[in-house]
gemmi code that builds the backbone of each chain (N, CA, C; Angstrom):
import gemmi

chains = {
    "A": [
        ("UNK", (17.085, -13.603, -14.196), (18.164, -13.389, -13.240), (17.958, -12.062, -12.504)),
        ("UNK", (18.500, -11.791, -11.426), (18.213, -10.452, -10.265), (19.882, -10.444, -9.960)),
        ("UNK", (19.994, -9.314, -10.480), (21.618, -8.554, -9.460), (21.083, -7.573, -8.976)),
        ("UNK", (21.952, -7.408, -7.513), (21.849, -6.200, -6.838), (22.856, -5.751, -6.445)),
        ("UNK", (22.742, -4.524, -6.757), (23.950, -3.827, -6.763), (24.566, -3.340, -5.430)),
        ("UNK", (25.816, -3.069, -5.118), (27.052, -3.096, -4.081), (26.203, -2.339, -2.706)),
        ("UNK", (25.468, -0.998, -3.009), (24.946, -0.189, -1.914), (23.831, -0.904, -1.403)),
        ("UNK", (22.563, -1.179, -2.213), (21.664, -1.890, -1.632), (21.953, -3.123, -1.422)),
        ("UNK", (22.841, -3.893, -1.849), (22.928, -4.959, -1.117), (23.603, -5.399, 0.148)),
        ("UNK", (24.743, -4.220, 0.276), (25.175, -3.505, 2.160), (24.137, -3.566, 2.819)),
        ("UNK", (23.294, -2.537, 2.576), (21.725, -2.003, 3.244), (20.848, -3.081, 3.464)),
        ("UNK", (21.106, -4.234, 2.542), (20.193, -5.649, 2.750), (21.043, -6.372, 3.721)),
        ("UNK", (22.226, -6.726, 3.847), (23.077, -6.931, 4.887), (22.905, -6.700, 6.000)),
        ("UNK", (23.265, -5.284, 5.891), (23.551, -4.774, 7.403), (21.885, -4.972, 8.316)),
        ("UNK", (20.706, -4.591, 7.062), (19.739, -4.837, 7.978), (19.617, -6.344, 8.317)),
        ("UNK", (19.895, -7.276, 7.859), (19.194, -8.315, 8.376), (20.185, -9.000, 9.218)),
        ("UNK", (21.642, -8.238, 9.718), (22.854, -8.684, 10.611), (22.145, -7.893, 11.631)),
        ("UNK", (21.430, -6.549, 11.355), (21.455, -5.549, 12.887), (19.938, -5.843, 13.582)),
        ("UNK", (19.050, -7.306, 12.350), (17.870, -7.075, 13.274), (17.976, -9.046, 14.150)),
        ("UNK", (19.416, -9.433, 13.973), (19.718, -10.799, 14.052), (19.141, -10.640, 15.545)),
        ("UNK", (18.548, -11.587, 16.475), (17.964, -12.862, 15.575), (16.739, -13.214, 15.319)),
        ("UNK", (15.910, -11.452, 14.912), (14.927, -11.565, 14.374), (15.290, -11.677, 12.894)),
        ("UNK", (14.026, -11.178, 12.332), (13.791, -11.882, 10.580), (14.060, -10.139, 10.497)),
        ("UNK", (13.835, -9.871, 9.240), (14.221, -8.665, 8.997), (12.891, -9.027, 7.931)),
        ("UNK", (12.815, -7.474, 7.023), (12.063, -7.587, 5.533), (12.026, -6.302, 4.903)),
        ("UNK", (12.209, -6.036, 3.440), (11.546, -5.007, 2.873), (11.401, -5.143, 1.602)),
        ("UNK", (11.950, -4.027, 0.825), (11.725, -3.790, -0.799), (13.230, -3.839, -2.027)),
        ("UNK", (12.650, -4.463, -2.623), (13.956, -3.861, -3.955), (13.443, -3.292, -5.043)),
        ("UNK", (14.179, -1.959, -5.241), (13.473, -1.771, -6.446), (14.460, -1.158, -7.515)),
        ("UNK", (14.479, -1.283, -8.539), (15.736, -0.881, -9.616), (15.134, -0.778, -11.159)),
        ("UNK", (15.613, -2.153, -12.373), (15.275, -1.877, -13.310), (14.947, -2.473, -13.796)),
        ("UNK", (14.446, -3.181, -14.993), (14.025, -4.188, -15.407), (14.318, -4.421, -16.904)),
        ("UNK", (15.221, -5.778, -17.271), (15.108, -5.668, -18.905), (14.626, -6.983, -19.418)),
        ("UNK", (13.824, -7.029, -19.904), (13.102, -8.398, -20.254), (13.638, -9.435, -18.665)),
        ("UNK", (13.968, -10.412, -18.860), (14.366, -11.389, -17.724), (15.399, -10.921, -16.913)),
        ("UNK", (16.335, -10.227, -16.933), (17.121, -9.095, -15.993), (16.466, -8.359, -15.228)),
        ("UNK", (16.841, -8.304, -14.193), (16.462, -7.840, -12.942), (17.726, -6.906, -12.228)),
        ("UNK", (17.397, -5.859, -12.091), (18.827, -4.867, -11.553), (18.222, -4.246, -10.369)),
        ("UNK", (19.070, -4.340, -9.208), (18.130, -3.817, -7.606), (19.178, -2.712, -7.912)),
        ("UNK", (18.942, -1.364, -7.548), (19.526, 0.061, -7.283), (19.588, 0.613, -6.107)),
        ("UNK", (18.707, 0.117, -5.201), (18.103, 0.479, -3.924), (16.893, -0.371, -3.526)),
        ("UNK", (17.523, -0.191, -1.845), (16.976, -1.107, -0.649), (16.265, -0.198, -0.103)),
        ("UNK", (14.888, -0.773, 0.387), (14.172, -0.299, 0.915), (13.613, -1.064, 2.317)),
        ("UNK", (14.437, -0.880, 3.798), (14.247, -1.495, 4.882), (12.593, -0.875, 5.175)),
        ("UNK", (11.808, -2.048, 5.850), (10.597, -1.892, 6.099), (10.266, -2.868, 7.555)),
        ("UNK", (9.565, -2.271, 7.973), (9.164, -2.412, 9.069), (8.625, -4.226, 8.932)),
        ("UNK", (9.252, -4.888, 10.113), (8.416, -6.489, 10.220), (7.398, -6.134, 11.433)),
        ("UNK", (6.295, -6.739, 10.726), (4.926, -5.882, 11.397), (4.167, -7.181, 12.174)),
        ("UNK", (5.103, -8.470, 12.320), (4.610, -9.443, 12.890), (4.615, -9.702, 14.134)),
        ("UNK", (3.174, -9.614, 15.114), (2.727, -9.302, 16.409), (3.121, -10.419, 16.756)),
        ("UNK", (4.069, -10.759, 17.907), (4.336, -11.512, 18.561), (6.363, -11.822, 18.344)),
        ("UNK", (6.662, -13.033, 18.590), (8.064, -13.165, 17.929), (8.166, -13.045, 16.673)),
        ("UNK", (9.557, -12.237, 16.671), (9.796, -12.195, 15.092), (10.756, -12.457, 14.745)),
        ("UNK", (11.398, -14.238, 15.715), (12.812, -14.813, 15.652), (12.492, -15.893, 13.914)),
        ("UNK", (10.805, -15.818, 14.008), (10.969, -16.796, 12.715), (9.825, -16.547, 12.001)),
        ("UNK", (9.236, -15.593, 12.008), (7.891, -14.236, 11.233), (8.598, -13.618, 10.813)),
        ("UNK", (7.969, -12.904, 9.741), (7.888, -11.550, 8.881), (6.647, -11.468, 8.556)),
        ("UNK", (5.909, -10.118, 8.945), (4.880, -9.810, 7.798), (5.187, -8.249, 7.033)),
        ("UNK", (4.846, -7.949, 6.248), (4.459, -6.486, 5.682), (3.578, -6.163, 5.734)),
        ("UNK", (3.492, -4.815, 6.025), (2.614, -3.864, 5.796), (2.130, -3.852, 4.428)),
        ("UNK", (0.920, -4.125, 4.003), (0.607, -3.440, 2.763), (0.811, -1.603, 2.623)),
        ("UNK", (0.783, -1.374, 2.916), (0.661, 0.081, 2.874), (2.208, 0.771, 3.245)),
        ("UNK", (2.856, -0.008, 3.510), (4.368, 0.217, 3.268), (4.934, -0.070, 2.284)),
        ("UNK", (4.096, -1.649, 1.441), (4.566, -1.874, 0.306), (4.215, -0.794, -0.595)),
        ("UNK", (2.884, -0.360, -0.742), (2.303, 0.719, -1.471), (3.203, 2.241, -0.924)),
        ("UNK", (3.550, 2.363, 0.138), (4.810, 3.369, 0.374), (6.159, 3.177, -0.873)),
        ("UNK", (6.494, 1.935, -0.702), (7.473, 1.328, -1.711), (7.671, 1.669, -3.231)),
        ("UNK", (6.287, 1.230, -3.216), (5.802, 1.299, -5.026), (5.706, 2.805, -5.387)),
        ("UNK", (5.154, 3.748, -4.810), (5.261, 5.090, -4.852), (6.669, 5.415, -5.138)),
        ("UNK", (7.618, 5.426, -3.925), (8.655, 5.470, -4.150), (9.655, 5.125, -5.723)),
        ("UNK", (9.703, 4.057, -5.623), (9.992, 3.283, -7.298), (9.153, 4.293, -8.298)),
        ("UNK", (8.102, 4.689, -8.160), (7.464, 5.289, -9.355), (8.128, 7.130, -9.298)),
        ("UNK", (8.296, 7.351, -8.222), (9.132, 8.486, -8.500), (10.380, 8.485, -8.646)),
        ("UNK", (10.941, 7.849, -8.709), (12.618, 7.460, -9.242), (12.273, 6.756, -10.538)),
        ("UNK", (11.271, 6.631, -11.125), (11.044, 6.082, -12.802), (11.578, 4.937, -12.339)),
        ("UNK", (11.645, 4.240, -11.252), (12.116, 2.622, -11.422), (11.098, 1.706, -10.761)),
        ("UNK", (11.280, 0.060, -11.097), (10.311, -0.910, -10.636), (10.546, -1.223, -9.360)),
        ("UNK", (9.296, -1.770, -8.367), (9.114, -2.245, -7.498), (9.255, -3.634, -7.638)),
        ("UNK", (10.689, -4.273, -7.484), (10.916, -5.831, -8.290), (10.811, -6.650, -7.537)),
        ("UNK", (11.249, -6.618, -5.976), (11.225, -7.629, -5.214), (11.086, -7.849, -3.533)),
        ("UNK", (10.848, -8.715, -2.716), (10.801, -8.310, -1.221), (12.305, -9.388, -0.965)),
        ("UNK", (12.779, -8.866, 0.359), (13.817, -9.638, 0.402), (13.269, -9.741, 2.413)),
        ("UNK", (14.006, -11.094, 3.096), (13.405, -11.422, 4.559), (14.812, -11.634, 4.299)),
        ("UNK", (15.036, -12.091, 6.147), (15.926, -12.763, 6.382), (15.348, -14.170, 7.322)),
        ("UNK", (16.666, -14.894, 6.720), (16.011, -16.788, 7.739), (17.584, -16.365, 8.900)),
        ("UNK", (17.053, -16.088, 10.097), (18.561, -16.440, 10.937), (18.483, -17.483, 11.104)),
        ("UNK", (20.014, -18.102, 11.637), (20.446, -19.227, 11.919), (19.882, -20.499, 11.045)),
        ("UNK", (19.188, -20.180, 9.680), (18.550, -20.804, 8.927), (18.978, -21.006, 7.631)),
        ("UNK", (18.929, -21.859, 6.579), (18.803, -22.107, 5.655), (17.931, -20.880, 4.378)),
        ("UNK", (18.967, -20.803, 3.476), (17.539, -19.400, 2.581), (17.045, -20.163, 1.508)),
        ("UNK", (16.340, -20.978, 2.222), (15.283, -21.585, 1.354), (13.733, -21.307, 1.569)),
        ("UNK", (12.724, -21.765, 0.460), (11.306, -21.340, 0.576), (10.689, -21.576, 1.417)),
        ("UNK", (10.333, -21.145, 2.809), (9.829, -21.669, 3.626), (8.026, -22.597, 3.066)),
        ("UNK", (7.613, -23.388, 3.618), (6.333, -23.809, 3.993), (5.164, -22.030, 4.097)),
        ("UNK", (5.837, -21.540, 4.783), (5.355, -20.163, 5.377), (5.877, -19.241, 5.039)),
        ("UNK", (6.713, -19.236, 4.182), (7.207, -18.123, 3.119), (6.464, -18.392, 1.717)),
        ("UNK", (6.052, -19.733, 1.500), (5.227, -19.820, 0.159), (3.643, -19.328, 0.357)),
        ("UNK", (3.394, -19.971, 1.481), (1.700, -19.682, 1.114), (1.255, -18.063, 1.804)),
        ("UNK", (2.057, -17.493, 1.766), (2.008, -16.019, 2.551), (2.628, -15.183, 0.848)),
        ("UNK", (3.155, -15.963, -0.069), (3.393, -15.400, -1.060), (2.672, -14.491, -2.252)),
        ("UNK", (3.327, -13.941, -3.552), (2.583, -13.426, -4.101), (3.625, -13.677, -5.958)),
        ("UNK", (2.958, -13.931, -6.524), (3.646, -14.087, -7.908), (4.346, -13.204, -8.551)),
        ("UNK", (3.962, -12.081, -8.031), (4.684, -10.924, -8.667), (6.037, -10.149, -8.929)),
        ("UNK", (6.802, -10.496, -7.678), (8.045, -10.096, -7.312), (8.930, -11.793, -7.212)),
        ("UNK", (10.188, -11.422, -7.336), (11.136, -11.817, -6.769), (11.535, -11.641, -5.277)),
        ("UNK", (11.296, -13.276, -4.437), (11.952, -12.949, -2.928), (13.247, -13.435, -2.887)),
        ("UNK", (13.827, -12.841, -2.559), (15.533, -12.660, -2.027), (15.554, -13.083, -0.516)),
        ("UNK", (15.958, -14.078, -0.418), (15.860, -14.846, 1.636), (17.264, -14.977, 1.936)),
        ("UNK", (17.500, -13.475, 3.073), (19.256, -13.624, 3.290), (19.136, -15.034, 4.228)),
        ("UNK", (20.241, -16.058, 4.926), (20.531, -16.900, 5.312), (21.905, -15.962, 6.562)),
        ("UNK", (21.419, -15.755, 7.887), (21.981, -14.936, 8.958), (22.645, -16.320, 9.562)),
        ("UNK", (23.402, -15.958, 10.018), (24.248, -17.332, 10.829), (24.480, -16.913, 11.716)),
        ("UNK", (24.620, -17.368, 13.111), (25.561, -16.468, 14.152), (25.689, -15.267, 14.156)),
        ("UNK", (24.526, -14.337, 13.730), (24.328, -13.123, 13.554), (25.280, -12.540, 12.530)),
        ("UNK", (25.653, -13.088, 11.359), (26.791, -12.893, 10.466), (25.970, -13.298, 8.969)),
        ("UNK", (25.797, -12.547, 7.712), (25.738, -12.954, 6.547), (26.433, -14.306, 6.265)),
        ("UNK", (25.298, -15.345, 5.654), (26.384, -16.775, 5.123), (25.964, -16.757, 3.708)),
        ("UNK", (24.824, -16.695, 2.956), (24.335, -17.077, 1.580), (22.985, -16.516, 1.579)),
        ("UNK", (22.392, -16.469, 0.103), (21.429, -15.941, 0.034), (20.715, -16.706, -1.344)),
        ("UNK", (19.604, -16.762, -1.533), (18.855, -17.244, -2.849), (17.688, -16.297, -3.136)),
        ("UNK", (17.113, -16.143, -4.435), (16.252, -15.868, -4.724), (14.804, -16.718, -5.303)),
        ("UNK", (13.556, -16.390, -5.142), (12.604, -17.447, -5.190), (11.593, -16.734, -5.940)),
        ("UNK", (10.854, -17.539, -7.065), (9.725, -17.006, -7.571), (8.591, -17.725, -7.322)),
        ("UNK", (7.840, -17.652, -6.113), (6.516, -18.219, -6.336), (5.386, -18.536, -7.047)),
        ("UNK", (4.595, -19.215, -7.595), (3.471, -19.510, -8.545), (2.759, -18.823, -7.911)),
        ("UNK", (0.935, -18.279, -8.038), (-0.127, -17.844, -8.157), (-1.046, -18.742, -7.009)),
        ("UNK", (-0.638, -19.392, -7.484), (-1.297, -21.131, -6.607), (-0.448, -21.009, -4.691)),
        ("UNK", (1.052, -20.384, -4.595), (1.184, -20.796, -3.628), (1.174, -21.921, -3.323)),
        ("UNK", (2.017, -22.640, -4.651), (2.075, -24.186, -3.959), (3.964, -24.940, -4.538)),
        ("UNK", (4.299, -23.492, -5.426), (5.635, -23.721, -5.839), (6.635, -22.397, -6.028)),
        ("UNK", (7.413, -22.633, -5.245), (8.109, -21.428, -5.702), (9.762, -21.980, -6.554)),
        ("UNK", (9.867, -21.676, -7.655), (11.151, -21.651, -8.591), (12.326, -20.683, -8.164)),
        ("UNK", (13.273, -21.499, -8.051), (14.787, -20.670, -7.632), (15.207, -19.794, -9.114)),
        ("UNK", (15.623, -18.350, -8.519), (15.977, -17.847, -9.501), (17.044, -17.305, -9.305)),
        ("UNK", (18.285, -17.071, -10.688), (19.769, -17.157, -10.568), (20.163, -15.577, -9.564)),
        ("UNK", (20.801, -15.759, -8.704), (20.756, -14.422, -8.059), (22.230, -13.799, -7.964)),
        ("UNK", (22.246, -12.942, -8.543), (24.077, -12.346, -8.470), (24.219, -11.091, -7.366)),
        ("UNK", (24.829, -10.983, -6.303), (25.461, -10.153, -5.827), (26.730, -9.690, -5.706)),
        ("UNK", (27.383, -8.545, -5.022), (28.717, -7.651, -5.204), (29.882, -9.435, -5.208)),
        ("UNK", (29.764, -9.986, -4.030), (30.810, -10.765, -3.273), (30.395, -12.020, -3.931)),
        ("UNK", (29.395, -12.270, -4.737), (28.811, -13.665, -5.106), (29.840, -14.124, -6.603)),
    ],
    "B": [
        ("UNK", (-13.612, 9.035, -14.778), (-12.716, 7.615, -14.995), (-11.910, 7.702, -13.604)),
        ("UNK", (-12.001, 6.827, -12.988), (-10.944, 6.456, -11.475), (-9.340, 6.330, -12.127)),
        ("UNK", (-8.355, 6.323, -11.688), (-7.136, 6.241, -12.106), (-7.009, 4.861, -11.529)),
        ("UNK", (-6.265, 3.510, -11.983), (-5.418, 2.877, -11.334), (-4.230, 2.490, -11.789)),
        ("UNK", (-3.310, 2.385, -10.438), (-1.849, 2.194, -10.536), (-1.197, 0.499, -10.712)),
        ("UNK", (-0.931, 0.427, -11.795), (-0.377, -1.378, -12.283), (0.802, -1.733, -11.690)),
        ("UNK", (0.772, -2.393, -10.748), (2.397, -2.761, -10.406), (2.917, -3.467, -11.423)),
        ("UNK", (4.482, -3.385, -11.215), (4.936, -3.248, -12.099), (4.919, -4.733, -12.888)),
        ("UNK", (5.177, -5.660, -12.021), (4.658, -7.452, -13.173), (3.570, -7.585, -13.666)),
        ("UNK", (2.767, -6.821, -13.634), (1.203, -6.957, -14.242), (1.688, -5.551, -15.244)),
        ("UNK", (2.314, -5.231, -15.598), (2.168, -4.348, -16.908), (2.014, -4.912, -17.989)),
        ("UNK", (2.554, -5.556, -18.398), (2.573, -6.905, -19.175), (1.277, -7.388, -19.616)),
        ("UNK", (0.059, -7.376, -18.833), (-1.181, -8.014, -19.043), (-1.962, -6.242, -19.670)),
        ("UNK", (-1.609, -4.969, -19.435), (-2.041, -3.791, -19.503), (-1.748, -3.457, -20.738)),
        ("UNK", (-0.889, -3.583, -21.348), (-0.629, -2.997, -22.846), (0.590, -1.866, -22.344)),
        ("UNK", (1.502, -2.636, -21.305), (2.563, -2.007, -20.868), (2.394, -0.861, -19.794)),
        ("UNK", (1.765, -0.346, -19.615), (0.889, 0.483, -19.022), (1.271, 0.949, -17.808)),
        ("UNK", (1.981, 1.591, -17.149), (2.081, 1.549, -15.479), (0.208, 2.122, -14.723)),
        ("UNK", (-0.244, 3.054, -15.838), (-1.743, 3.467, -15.111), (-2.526, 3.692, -16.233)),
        ("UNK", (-3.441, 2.953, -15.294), (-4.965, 2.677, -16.706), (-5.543, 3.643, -15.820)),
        ("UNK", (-6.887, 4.143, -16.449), (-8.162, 4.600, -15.972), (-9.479, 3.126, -16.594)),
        ("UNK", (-10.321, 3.657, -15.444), (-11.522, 2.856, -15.677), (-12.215, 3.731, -15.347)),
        ("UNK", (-13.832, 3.016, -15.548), (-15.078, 3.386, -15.152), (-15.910, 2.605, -14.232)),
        ("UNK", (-16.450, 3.233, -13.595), (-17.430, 2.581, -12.208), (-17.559, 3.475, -11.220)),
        ("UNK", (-18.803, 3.329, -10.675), (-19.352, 4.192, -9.498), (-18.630, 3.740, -8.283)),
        ("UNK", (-18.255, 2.453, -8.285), (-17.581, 1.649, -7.344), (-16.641, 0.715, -7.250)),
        ("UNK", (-15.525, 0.361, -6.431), (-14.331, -0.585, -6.664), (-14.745, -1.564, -7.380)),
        ("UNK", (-15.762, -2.348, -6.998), (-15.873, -3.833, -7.918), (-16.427, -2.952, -9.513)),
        ("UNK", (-17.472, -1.864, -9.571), (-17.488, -1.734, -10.730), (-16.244, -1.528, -11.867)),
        ("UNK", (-15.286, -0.242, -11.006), (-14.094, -0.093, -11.623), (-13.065, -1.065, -11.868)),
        ("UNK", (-12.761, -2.316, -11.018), (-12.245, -2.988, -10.945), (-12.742, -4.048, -12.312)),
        ("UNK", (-14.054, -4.056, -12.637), (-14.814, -4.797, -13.594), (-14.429, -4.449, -15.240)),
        ("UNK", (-14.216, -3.216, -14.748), (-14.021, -2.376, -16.432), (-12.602, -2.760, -16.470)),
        ("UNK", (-11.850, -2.709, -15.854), (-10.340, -2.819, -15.790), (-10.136, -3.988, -16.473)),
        ("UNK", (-10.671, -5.063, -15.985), (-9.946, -6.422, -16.085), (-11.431, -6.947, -17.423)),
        ("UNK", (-12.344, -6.008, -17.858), (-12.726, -6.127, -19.366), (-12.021, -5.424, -20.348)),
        ("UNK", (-11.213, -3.929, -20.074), (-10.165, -3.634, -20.754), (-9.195, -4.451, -21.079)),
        ("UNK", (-8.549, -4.930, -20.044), (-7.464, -6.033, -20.110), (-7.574, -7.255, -19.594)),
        ("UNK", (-8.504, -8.096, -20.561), (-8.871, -9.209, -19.566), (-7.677, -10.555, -19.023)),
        ("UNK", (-6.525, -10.583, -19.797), (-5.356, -10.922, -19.136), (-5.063, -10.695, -17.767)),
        ("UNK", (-5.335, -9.208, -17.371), (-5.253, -9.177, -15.945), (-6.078, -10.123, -14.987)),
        ("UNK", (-7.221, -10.203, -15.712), (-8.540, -11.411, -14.622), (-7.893, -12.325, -14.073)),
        ("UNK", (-6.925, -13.377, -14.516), (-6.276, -14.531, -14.235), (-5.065, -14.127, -12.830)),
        ("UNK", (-4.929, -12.897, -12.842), (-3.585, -12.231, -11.623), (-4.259, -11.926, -10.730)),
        ("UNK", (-5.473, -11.105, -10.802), (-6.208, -10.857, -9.445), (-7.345, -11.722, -9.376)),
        ("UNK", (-8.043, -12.186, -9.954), (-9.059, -13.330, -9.811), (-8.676, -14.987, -9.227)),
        ("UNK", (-9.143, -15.332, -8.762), (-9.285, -16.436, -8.740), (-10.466, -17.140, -9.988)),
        ("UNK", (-10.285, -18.800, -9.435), (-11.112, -19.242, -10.741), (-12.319, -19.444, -10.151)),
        ("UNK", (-12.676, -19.066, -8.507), (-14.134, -18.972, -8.256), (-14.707, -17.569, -8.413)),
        ("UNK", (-13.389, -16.639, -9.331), (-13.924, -15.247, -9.356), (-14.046, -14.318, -8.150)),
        ("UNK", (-13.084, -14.925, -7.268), (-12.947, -14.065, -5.770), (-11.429, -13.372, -6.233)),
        ("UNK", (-11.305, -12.168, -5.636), (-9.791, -11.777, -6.032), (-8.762, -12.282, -5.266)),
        ("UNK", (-8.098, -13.008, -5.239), (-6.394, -13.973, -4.993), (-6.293, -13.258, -3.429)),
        ("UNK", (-6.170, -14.238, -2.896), (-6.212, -14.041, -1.311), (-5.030, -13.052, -0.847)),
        ("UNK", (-3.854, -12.799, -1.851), (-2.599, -12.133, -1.459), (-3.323, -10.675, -2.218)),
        ("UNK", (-4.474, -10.493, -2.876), (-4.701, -8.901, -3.416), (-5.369, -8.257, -2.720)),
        ("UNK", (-4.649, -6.716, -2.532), (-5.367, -6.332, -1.426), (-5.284, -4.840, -2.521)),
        ("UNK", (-6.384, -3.919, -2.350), (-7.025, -2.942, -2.586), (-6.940, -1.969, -2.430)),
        ("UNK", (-6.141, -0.828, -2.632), (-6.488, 0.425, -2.109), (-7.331, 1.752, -2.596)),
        ("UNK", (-8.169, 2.132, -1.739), (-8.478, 3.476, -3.024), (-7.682, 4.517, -2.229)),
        ("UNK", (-7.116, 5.076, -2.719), (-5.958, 6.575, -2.503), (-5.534, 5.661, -1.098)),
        ("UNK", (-5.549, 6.302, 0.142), (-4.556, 5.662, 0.911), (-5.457, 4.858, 2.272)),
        ("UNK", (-6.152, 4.398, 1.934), (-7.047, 3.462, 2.758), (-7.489, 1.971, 1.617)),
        ("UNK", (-7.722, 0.617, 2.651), (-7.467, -0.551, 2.338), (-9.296, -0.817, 2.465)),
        ("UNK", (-9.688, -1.099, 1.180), (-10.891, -1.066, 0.697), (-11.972, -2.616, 1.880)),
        ("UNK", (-11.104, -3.074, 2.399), (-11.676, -3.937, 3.065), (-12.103, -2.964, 4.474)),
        ("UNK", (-11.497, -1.837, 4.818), (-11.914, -1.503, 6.165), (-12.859, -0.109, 5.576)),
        ("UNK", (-13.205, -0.014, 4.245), (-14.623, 1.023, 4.052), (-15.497, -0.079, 3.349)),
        ("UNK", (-15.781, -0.001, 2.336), (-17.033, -0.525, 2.099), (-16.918, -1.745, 0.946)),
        ("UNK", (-15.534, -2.694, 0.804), (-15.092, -3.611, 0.254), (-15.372, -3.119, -1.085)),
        ("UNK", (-15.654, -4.460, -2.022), (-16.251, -3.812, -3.756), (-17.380, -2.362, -3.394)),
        ("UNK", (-18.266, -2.687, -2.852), (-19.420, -1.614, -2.961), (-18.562, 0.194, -2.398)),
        ("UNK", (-17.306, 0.126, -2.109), (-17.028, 1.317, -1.445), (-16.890, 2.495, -3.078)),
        ("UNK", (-17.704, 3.601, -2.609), (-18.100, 4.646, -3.929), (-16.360, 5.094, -3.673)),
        ("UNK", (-16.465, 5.448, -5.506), (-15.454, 6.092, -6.444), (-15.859, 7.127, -6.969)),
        ("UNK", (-14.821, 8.516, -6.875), (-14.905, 9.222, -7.681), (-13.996, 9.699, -8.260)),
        ("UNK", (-14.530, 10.371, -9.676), (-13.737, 10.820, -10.733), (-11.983, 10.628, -10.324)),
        ("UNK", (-11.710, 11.508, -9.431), (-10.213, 11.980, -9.073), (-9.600, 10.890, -7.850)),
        ("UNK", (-10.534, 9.814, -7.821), (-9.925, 8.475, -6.934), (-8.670, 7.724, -7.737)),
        ("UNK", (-7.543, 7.408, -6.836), (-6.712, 6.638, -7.156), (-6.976, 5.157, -6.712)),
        ("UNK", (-6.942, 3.876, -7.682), (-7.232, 2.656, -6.830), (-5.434, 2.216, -6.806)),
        ("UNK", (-4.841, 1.583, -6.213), (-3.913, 0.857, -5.960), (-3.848, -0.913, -6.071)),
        ("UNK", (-3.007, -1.412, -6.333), (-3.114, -3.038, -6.320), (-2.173, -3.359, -5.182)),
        ("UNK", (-2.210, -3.945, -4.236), (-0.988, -4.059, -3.297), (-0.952, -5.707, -3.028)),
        ("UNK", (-0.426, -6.709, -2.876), (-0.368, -7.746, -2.278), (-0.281, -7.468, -1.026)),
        ("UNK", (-0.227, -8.770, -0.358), (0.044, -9.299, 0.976), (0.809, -9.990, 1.038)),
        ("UNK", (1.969, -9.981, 1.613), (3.049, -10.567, 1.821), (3.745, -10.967, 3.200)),
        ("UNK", (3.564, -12.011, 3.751), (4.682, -12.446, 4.753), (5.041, -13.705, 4.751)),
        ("UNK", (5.879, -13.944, 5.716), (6.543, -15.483, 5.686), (7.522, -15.738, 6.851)),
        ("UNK", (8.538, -16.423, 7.191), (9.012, -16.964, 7.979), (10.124, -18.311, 8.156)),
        ("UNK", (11.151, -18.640, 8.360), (11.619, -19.675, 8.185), (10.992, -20.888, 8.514)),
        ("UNK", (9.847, -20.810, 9.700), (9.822, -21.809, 10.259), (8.071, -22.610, 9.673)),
        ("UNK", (7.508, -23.762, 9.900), (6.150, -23.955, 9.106), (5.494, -23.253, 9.638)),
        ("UNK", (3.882, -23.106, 9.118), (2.662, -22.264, 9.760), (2.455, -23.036, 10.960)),
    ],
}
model = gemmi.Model(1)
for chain_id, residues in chains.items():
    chain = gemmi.Chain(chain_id)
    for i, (resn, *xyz) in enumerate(residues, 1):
        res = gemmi.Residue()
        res.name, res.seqid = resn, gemmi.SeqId(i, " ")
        for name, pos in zip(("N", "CA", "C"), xyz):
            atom = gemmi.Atom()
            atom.name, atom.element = name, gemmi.Element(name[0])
            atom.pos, atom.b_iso = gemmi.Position(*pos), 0.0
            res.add_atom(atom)
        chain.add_residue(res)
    model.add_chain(chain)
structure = gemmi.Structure()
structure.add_model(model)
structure.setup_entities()
């Protein structure tokens, strides 16, 4: 399971309402206890995808590695990336799976009318050929 | 010994570890000792044709080992390697 807590999950909000009706993307990083997952802080990151970015996201590696630094000086984990789908469904895209990575938890806000509607979390396989829904708790959820 | 930094879901395969050291003159060498230290890790960055997982990407200190000299790029002593994925996506298909 992944909760995120009240501030970073504003900060996951507000970014992916203020970059509507592009995609938004960045980092979560917090704590980790066996299968618990705790986000502490949001980390907005640049969508680095050349061309439209009404239905792209890419990252920077080297922002993620900005990220992970970060997390390692606050003694906390680099747990998850979170996008936004506007006017979309927050489900695994086709192109959110095979662009994936096994390691993290993705968090896909669901923007409506430039307004927060729902959100899910997704764990991709290695393979990039399945990603598993995972239980996701937020402040208002 | 090169330093490298374990993100954090691959600690697990390290012996908990956030940073191992290895040995090697070079990324693929260091990278070689790493994943014979902990060969659990082989299966996260390897593939099963033994190429590393198309989402792993490389760093030594703050440059992306594909734009110096890929595996063959020289290491020394006080080098940091990094593990970073690649990550993007999109609502809509490729």
């Amino acid at each position: 399971m992944i909760s995120i807590e009240r501030t970073p999950w504003r900060e996951m909000v507000n970014h992916a309402q203020a970059t509507y009706p592009n995609e938004c993307c960045g980092a979560m990083i917090g704590t980790i206890d066996g299968e618990n997952k705790n986000v502490v802080h949001a980390v907005a990151l640049d969508n680095a995808h050349e061309g439209s970015q009404a239905a792209r996201y890419v990252l920077r590696p080297e922002d993620l590695l900005r990220a992970d630094r970060e997390a390692r000086e606050r003694k906390m984990d680099l747990i998850g990336i979170y996008h936004s789908h506007p006017d979309c469904d927050a489900y695994f895209s086709e192109t959110d799976l095979k662009n994936s990575c096994p390691w993290y938890s993705f968090v896909v806000l669901s923007i409506q009318q430039g307004r927060f509607h729902h959100a899910n979390s997704w764990l991709p396989n290695a393979e990039q050929t399945h990603a598993d829904k995972e239980e996701l708790q937020w402040p208002e959820s | 010994m090169a330093r490298i930094l374990i993100p954090t879901p691959l600690r697990q395969f390290a012996d908990k570890k956030d940073t191992v050291e290895a040995n090697g003159a070079t990324v693929g060498e260091v990278l070689a000792d790493l994943t014979t230290q902990y060969p659990n890790l082989r299966k996260q960055l390897y593939s099963d044709e033994g190429k590393l997982r198309s989402f792993v990407n490389v760093y030594l200190n703050d440059d992306d080992i594909r734009y110096l000299n890929k595996d063959a790029t020289p290491v020394a002593a006080a080098d940091t390697l990094s593990i970073v994925p690649s990550i993007a996506g999109g609502r809509k298909g490729i």
